[in-house]
C-alpha positions as CSV (number, residue, x, y, z in Angstrom):
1,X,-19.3,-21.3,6.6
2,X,-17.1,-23.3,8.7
3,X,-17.6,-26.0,10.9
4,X,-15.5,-28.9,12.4
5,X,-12.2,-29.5,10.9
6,X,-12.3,-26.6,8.4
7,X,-15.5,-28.4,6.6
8,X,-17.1,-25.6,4.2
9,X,-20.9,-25.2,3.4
10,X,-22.9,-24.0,0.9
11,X,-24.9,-20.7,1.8
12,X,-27.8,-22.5,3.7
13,X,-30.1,-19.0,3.8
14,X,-28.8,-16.6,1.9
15,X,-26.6,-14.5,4.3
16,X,-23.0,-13.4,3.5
17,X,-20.3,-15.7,3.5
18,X,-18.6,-16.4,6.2
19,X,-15.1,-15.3,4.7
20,X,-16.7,-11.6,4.2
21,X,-17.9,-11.1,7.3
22,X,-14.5,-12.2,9.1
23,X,-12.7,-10.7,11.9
24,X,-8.5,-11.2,12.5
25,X,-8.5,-14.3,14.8
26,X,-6.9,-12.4,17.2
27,X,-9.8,-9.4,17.5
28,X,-12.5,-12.2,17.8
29,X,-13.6,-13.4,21.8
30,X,-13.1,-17.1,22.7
31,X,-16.1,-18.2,24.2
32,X,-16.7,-22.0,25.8
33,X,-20.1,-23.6,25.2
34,X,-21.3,-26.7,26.8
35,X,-24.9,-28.2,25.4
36,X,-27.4,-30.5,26.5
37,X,-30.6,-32.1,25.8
38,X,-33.3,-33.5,27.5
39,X,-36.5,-35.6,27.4
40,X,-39.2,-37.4,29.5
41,X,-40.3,-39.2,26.8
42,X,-39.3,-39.1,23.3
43,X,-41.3,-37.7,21.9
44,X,-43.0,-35.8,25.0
45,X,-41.4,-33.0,28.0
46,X,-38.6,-31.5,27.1
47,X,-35.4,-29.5,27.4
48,X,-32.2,-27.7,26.6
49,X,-29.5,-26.0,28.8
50,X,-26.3,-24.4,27.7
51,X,-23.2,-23.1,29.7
52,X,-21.2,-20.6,28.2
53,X,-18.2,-19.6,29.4
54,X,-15.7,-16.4,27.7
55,X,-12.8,-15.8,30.6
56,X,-14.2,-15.7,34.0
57,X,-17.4,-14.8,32.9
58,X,-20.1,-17.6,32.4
59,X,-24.0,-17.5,31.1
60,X,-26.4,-20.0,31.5
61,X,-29.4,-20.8,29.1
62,X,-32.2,-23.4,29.5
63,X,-35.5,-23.7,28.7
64,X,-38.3,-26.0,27.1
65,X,-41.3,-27.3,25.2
66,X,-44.2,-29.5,26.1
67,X,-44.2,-31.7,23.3
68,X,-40.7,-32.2,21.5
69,X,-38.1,-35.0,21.0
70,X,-34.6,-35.6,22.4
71,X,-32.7,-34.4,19.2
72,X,-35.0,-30.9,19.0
73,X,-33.6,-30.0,22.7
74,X,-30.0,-30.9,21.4
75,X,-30.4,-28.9,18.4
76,X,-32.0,-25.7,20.4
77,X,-29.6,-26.2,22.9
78,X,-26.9,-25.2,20.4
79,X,-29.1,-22.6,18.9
80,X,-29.7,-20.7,21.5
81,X,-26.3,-20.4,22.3
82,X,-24.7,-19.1,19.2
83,X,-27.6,-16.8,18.9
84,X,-27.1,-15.7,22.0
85,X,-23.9,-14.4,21.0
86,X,-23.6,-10.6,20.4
87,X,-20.7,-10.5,17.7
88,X,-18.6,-12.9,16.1
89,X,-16.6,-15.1,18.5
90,X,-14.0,-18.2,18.3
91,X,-16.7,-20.8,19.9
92,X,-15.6,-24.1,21.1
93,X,-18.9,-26.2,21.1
94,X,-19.2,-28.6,23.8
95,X,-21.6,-31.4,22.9
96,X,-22.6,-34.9,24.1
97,X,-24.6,-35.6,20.9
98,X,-23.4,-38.0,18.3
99,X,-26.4,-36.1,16.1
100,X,-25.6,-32.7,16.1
101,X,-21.8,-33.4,16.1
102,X,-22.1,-35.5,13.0
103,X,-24.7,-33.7,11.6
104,X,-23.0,-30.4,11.4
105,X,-19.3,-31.7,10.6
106,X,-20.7,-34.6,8.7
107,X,-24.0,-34.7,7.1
108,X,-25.3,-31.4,6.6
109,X,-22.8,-30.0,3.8
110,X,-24.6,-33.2,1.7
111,X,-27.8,-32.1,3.0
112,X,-27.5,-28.9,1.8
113,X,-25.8,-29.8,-1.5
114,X,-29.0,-32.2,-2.3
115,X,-31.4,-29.8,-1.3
116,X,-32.4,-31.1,2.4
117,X,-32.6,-34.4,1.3
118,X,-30.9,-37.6,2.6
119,X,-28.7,-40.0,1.0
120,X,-32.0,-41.9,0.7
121,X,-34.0,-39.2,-1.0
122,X,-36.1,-38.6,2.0
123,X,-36.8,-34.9,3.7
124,X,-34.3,-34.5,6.7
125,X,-35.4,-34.7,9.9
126,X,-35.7,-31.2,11.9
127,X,-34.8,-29.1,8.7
128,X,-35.9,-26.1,10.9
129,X,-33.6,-26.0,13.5
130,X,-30.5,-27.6,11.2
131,X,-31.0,-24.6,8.6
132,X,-31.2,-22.4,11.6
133,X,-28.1,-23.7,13.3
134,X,-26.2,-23.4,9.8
135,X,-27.1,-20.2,9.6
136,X,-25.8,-19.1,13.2
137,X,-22.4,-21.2,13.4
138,X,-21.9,-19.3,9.5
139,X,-21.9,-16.6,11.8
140,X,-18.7,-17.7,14.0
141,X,-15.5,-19.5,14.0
142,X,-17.0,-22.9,15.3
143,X,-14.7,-25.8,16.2
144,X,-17.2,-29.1,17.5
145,X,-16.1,-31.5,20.1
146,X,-18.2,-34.4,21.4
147,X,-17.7,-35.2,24.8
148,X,-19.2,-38.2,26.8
149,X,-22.4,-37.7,28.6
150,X,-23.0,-38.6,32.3
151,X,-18.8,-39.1,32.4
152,X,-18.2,-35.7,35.0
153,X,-16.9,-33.4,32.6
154,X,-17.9,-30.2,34.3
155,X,-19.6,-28.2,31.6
156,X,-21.1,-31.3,30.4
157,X,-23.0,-31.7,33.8
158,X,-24.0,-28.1,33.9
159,X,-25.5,-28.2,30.8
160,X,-27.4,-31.9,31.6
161,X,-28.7,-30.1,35.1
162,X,-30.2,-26.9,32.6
163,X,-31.9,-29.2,29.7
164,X,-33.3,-30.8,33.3
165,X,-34.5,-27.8,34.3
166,X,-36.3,-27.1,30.9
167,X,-38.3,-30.0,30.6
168,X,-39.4,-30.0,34.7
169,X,-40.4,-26.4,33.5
170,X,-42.2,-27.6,30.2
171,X,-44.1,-30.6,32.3
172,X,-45.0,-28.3,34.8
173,X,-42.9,-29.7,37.9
């Protein structure tokens, strides 16, 4: 799998590699994503929005859970995306989250190699949804970029007005 700067991982639940699976460059779709999180209270309301964006066409996603913390909604955010995705793609990922864009250039090839444990021997945190996400950017040619929140980048602001949305919707505003 790739992710970030051409950082490989181990197979993180048992589907093909990523090199067998892989299209010319120049057959695959470039697609935009822009992801956001959101919570009213952490833990408590939450929610997730993505914009996705491939040409002139664009997609929006959001949505939310009643009890969940501010890294879950990142996390799904990104999810949802890529597995929203109907064949592999180029993706640019769009994120405002120091946690998912160092966990998935950064930490989660070790995490994978110690068998979901920390540097400090203890279970990592939201296993689920990282093993999930591993899975799913395996699945496409991913390149991270963290962007500063609340700082009017566009897609950023989309997304922040979705994960908004979500967690209204999951505290039943």
């Amino acid at each position: 799998m790739r992710h970030g700067r051409g950082v490989k991982l181990a197979d993180a639940g048992g589907a093909q590699p990523a090199e067998e699976l892989a299209l010319p460059a120049a057959a695959q779709p470039q697609v935009e994503i822009w992801t956001d999180g959101a919570c009213k209270g952490n833990p408590g309301p939450g929610g997730w929005g993505a914009l996705l964006r491939a040409g002139v066409h664009e997609k929006e996603l959001f949505g939310g859970e009643p009890a969940t913390t501010n890294n879950r909604m990142e996390l799904t955010a990104v999810i949802e995306a890529l597995a929203s995705l109907k064949r592999r793609c180029r993706v640019v990922v769009h994120t405002d989250s120091q946690y998912v864009k160092l966990g998935v250039t950064e930490w989660l090839p070790m995490w994978i190699r110690r068998g979901w444990k920390t540097a400090g021997n203890k279970a990592v945190k939201n296993a689920d949804l990282w093993r999930r996400l591993a899975q799913l950017a395996g699945e496409h040619d991913v390149d991270w970029r963290w962007v500063k929140g609340h700082a009017g980048v566009p897609g950023n602001e989309r997304a922040d007005a979705l994960a908004n949305r979500g967690a209204a919707a999951a505290s039943g505003r």
